[in-house]
N, C-alpha and C positions, 0 to 999 in steps of 0.2 A: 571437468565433466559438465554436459551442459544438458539443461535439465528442457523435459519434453514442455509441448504445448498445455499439456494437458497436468504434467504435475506442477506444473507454474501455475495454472488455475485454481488446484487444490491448495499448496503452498501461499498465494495469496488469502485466499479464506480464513484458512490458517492464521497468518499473521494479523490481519483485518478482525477477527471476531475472537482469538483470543491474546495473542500477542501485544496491539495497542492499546487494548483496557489495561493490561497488567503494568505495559510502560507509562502509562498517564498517572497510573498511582504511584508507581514510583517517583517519575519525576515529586509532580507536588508535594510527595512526601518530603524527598531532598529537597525540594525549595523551603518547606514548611521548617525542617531543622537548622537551617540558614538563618533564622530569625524572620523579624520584621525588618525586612526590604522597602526604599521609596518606590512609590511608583512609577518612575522612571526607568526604575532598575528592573523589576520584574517585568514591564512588560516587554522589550528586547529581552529579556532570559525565557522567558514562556515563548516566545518569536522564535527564539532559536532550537529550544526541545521540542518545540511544533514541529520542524522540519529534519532535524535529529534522527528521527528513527529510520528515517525515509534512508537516507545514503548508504546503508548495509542492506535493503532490500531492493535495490532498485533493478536488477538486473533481474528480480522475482515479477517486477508489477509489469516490465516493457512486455508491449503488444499482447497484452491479456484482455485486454475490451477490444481488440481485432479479429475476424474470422479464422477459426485452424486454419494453420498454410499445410498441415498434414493430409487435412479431409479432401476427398473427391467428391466433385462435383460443385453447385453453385451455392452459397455459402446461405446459412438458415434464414429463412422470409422472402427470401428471391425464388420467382418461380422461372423452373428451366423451360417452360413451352411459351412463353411471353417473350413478345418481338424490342419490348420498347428499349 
């Protein structure tokens, strides 16, 4: 089932203002129980829980900073009686 323009916009918010706070303290928490890591190792491990969250929400964030393809008419800041 594939999810409208407009609750892919809610659903991003969502994930963005409560969902990646929660995942960042996780992660760090699991790195922190790991011990003391060199730094080499940590920062490819933080590299990769950086971009982690991203791959099970990706089909939420595509074409959300693009104008509805649902709305009529010309898409918000463009004026319809202007030639240019």
């Amino acid at each position: 089932m594939a999810l409208s323009y407009k609750a892919r916009r809610r659903w991003s918010l969502v994930i963005l203002l409560i969902g990646l706070p929660i995942y960042i303290v996780v992660a760090v928490t699991l790195v922190n129980r790991m011990g003391e890591l060199p730094g080499w190792v940590q920062l490819p491990l933080y590299i990769v829980l950086g971009f982690a969250w991203i791959l099970p929400f990706k089909f939420v964030f595509l074409g959300v900073g693009k104008a509805d393809p649902d709305a009529d008419g010309p898409p918000p800041g463009e004026d319809a009686g202007r030639g240019n």
